[in-house]
N, C-alpha and C positions, 0 to 999 in steps of 0.2 A: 523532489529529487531530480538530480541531471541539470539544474537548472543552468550552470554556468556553462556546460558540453554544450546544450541545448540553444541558448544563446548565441556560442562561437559559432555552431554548423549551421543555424540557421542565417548568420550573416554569410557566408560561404556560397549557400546552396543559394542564396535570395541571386547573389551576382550571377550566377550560372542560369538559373533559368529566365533571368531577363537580359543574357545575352544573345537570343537567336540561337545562330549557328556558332559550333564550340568546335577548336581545333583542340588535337591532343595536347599542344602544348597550354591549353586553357585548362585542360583537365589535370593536366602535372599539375598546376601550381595552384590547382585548387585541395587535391591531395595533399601536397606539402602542406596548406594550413589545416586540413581534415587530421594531419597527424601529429600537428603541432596540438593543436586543442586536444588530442587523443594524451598525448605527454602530460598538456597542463592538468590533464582533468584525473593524473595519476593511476594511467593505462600503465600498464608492462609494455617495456620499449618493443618487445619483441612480438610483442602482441599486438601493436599497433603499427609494427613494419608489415606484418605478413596482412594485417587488415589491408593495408592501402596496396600491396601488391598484388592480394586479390582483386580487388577493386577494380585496379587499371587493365588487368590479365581480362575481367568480363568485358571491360568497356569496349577494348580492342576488338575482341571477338563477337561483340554483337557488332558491330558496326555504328556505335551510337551517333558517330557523326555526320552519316549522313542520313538518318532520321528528323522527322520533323518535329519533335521534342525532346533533343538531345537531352537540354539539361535535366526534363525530367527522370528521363530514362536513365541517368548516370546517379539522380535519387533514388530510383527501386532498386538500381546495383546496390548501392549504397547502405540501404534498408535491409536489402537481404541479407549481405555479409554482413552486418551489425549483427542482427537478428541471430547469423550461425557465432559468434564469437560470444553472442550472448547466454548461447547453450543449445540454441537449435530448436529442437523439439522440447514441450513440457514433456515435464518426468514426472510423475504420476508418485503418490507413495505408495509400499508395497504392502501388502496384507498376507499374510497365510487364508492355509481352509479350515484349520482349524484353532479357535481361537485360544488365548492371547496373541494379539499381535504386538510385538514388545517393539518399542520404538526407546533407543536409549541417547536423551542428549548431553553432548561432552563441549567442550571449549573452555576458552579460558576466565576467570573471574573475570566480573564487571563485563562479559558481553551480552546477558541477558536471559541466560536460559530458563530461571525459573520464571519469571513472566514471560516467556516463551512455551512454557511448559501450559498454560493456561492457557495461553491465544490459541496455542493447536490444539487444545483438550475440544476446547469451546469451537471450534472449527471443525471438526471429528464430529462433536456430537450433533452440531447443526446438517449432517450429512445421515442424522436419523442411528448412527454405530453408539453402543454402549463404551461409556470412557472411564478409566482411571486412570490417577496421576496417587505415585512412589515418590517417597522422598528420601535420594539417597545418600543426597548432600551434608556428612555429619560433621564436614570441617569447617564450615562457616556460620558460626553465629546467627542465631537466628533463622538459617537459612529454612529448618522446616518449620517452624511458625509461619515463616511470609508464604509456603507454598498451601499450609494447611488455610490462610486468609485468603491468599487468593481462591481454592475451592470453594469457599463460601460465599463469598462473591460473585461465582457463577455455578455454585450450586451443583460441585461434580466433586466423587468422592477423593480421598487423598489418602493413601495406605502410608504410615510411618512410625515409626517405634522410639523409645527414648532414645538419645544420642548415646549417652554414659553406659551402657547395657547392651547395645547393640554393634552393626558394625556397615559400611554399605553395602555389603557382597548378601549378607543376613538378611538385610531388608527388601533388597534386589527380588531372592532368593523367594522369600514372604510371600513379599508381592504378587508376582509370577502365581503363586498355590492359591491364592487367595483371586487373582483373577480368572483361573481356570475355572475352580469353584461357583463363580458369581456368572461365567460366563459372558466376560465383557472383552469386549472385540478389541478394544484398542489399551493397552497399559503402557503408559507415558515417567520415562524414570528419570527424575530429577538426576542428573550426578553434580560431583565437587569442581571447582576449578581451581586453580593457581594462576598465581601472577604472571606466573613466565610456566613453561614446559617443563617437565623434569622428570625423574625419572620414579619420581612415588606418584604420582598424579598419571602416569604412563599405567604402570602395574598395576595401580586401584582401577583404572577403565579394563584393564583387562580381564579383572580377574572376574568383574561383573560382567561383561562381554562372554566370559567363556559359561559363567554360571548359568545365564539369560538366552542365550541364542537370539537375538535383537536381528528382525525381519528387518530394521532398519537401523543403522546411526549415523546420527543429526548433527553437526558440527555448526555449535553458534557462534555468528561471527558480529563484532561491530564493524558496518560498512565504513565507520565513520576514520577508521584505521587504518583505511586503505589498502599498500602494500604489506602492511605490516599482518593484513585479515588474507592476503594472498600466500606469507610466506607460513604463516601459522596452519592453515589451511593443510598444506602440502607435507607439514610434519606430521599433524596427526592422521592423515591419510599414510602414511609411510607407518607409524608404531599400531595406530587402533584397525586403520579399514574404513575408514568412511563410507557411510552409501549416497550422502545426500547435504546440501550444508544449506543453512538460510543465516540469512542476511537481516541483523536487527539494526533500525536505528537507520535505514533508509530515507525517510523525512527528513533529515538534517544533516543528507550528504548531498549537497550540490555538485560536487563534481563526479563521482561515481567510479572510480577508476576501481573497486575492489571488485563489484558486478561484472566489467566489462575485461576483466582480467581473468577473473575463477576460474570459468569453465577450461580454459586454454590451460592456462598457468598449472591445476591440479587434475583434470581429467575429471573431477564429482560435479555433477548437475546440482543448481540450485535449482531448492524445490518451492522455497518459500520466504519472504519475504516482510517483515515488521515494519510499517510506516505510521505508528505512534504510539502511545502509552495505554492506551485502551484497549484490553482483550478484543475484542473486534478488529482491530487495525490491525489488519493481517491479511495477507492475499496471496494466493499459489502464483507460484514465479512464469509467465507465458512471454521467453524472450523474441518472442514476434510483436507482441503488444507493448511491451520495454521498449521495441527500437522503433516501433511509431510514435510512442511518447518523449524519446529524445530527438526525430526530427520533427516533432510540432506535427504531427500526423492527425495526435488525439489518441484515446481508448476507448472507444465505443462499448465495446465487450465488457470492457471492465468497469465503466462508468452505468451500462445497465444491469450489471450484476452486484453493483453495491446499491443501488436502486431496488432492487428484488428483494435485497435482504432488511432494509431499512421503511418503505413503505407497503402497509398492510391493502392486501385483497380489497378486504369487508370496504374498510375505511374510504378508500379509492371510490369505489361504487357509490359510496355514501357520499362524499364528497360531489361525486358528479351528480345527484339529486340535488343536492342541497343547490349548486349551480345554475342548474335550468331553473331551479324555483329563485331564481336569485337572491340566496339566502347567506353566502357566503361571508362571514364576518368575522372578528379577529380573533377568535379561537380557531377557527381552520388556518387562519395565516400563521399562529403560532406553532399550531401542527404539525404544517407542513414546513413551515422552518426549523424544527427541534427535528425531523425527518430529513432535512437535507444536514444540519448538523451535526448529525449522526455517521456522514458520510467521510467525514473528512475532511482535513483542511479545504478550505476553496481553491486555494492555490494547486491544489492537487486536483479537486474537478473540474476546475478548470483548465488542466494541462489534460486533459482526457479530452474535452471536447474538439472535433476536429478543425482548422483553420486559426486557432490563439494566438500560433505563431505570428499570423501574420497580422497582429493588431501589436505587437512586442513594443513595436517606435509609440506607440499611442494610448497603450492601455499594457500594464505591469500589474497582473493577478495579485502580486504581491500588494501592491495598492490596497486594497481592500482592508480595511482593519477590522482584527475579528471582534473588537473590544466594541467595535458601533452594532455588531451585532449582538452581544452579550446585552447592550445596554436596549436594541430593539426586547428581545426576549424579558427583559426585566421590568420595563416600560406595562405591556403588555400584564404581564404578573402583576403588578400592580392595580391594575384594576378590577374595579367589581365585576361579577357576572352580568350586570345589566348593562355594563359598558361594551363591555366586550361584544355583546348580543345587538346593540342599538349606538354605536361610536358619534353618533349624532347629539346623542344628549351631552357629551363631554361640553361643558361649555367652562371660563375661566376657572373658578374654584376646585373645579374639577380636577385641570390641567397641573394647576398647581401641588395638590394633596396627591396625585400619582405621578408629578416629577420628583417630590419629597420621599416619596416612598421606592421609587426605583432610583433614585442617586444621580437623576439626570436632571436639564431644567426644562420649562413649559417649551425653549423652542425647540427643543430633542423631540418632544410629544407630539407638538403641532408637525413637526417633518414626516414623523410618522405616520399621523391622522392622514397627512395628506397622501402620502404615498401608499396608503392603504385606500382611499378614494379612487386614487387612479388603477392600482392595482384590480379592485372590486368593479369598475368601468370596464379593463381589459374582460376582467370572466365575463361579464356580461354577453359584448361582444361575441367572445369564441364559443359560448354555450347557446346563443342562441340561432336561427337562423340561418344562415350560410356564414357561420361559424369557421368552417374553416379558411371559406375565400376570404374575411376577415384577418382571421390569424396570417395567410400568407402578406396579405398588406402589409402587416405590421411589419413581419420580416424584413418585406424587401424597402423598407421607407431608409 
């Protein structure tokens, strides 16, 4: 996400801080293209004037130019106000003291809410809260079948009633009696959308709004809409009341202008964020962490808390035994790559890491094809458990009968074998002995 914003500001900022000493007229007109890429990347013009006028208003007043790293210092101005246009502070969701806490999502058809409804269930309940998800969506086809599938898929209940017999204010209503009773902290209420706004898709949210008393409502947006997720945004906060909106479909908006627009544009904090099609891929919205990831800053925070969630305790421990006994072989390499796979595109942990930016000219995350990784994992799978355990004994016949069986050919296999040699040399290295002055070597070659 951001990637194209990301790109322009970092060609900007590169020229600013390798030019020494910056006169304001060096900072005008690096503004003007900060705000020209704010426009391209489908900012609200106005939201992207008052950006750069903030901007210039701190730079004055600290005195950045006659500091001895101007240009940097005109990037943490820079960072900062991104960070406040981004929404400032995280906003927390809200719970009562006593439960249910009814959280109800609304927006328009096709921008995702019922897979949405799943990702936050599954996010809830990873926080140790009892979860139910309502299905109140009785005008789309389908629609409470996919959300009773999705429950079962991660394995959290789903309250819903015939379509034909019921109504969604009834189910709403259900739900609510039915979670007080069970005592579950958080009831999650599917609603209907339309294609456009109107004024029975208005009244149907209200009527469940008034029946429900919803601690919170969630306005799902596809980023991928842009202004069109700004202006939509702005009316259902004017008829429902919005408390909070997220943003689905973030992965596949390069240029980001609905993000960097929200906050300003409707006054609701974005709380949360969808960055792909897997219940998991979902992350609380921290627009301080946002505006270091669009100037190539990295996420540290956020790249080890998708870390925490994806690699086990036990297994870790285990792992570094197996290490010092220098035992480590391609079931742990599979492991631990089905564990970073888990994280998310690469291209996205890699935009977390800090300093990426400035490999941009020489190395494009993008690069990386996930298909070579699919085919390592598959590779892998195909072999016996004594292969796996002893990669020594692969000898040709081998190579051949597990490139036949993974869909690759023997010199896919041998790239791997090798890179698995070298890999297995590296742990050596770092687990043994002064291990770490090792590992720094490595670094710094």
């Amino acid at each position: 996400m951001f990637e194209s914003l990301s790109a322009k500001l970092d060609g900007v900022f590169g020229k600013l801080t390798n030019s020494g000493k910056l006169s304001e007229k060096d900072v005008d007109a690096s503004l003007r293209e900060v705000r020209l890429a704010l426009l391209e990347a489908d900012v609200d013009f106005k939201v992207a004037r008052q950006f750069v006028k903030s901007v210039k208003e701190r730079a004055g007043g600290e005195k950045i130019y006659a500091s001895l790293t101007p240009g940097q210092s005109v990037i943490r101005i820079v960072r900062d106000e991104l960070a406040e246009i981004l929404g400032g502070e995280t906003v927390e969701l809200e719970r009562v003291d006593k439960p249910p806490s009814v959280i109800m999502l609304v927006g328009l058809q096709g921008a995702g809410k019922t897979t949405l409804a799943a990702k936050l269930a599954l996010s809830l309940r990873k926080e140790k809260h009892p979860v139910m998800m309502a299905a109140c969506d009785l005008q789309r086809p389908a629609a409470v079948d996919q959300l009773k599938q999705l429950g079962k898929q991660i394995d959290l209940a789903v309250y819903s009633e015939e379509p034909s017999r019921s109504t969604p204010v009834k189910v709403a209503k259900a739900a609510v009696k039915k979670a007080t009773d069970e005592n579950i902290h958080y009831l999650i209420l599917d609603t209907a959308g339309r294609l456009a706004i109107d004024d029975d898709l208005m009244g149907e949210l209200e009527e469940i709004r008034d029946a429900t008393s919803p601690v919170e409502t969630l306005l799902v947006l596809d980023a991928m809409t842009g202004q069109d997720a700004v202006r939509s945004g702005g009316e259902f906060n004017d008829r429902i009341g919005i408390t909070g909106i997220v943003l689905t479909k973030m992965d596949g908006d390069a240029r980001g202008g609905a993000a960097l627009s929200m906050r300003s544009a409707t006054g609701v904090p974005i709380k949360y964020i969808g960055v792909g099609e897997r219940p998991d891929q979902f992350e609380v919205y921290h627009p301080d962490r946002i505006a270091s990831r669009i100037l190539g800053m990295g996420d540290v925070e956020s790249l080890i808390e998708k870390a925490e969630t994806q690699f086990d305790t036990d297994q870790a421990v285990e792992l570094e035994q197996r290490l010092r006994k220098n035992q480590f072989d391609l079931n742990d390499m599979l492991q631990q790559f089905q564990a970073i796979k888990k994280m998310g595109s690469m291209t996205d942990i890699l935009g977390m890491i800090p300093g990426m930016s400035a490999l941009r000219g020489k190395f494009n995350p993008k690069d990386i094809d996930e298909r070579q990784m699919a085919h390592v994992e598959a590779i892998i799978s195909s072999m016996t458990t004594a292969e796996r355990e002893q990669p020594t004994i692969i000898n040709g016949s081998r190579r051949k009968r597990i490139a036949e069986g993974s869909g690759t050919s023997p010199a896919q296999v041998n790239q791997l074998l090798n890179q698995f040699t070298q890999m297995q040399k590296m742990m050596k290295k770092i687990s043994g002995p002064g291990g770490k002055r090792a590992l720094m070597g490595m670094l710094n070659k």
